[in-house]
Structures are given as C-alpha cells and as structure tokens.
C-alpha positions, 0 to 999 in steps of 0.5 A: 502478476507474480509475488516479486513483482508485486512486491517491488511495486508495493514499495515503490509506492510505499516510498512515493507515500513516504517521500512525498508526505501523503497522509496515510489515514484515508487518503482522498480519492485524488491521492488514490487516483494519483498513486494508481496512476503511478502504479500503472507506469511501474507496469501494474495492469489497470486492474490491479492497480487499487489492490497494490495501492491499499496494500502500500498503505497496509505495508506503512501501517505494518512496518510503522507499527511497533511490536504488533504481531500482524497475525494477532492484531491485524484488526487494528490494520483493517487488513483482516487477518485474525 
C-alpha cells in the first residue's frame, strides 16, 4: 500500500472515530472490529487493517495534543518514538 493511500485511509477513519463519537482511550474489541470493517471497504487489504486502525487513533492523539513534540514525547502516545 503506498504512503498516499494509507494516508487517506487513515483519516478516513480518523473522521469516522470523530464523528461517530467512538471513545479513543481503549476502544472495545467490537469498535476495533467495526472500524477494520470500514477500512477494508475503503480497499485497505485484510492484513492491514488493524495497523491503519491503531494508527487513526495514534493520529487523534497526535492532532489533539497540545504543543507536544511527537519526537520528544511519543511515549506519552504509546507510539514508540524516542
């Protein structure tokens, strides 16, 4: 999958989570099936599917954070960057 599409996956999901109000603190399993749902009719690959997801969330994190260098504080994100 290449970085422009993934991309507009991402926030197509991203908007779905915002707009249908889907709590982003651990969602439920049926949210995260519910959503990988979504992401295969947008032509995600099964395989994918979870890694887009997660990364929706990690993108509401990061666009809803305040001031915070994703470089210098990704702990915070559970995203892993240090």
């Amino acid at each position: 999958m290449d970085d422009s599409f993934r991309n507009q996956c991402i926030d197509k999901i991203a908007i779905k989570i915002t707009d249908e109000k889907i709590p982003t603190d651990e969602p439920s399993s049926e949210i995260l099936d519910y959503l990988q749902k979504f992401a295969i009719t947008l032509g995600v690959d099964i395989s994918n599917t979870e890694e887009v997801v997660n990364e929706a969330f990690l993108y509401i994190a990061m666009k809803n954070a305040k001031d915070i260098d994703p470089l210098t504080k990704g702990d915070e994100f559970g995203a892993g960057f240090s």
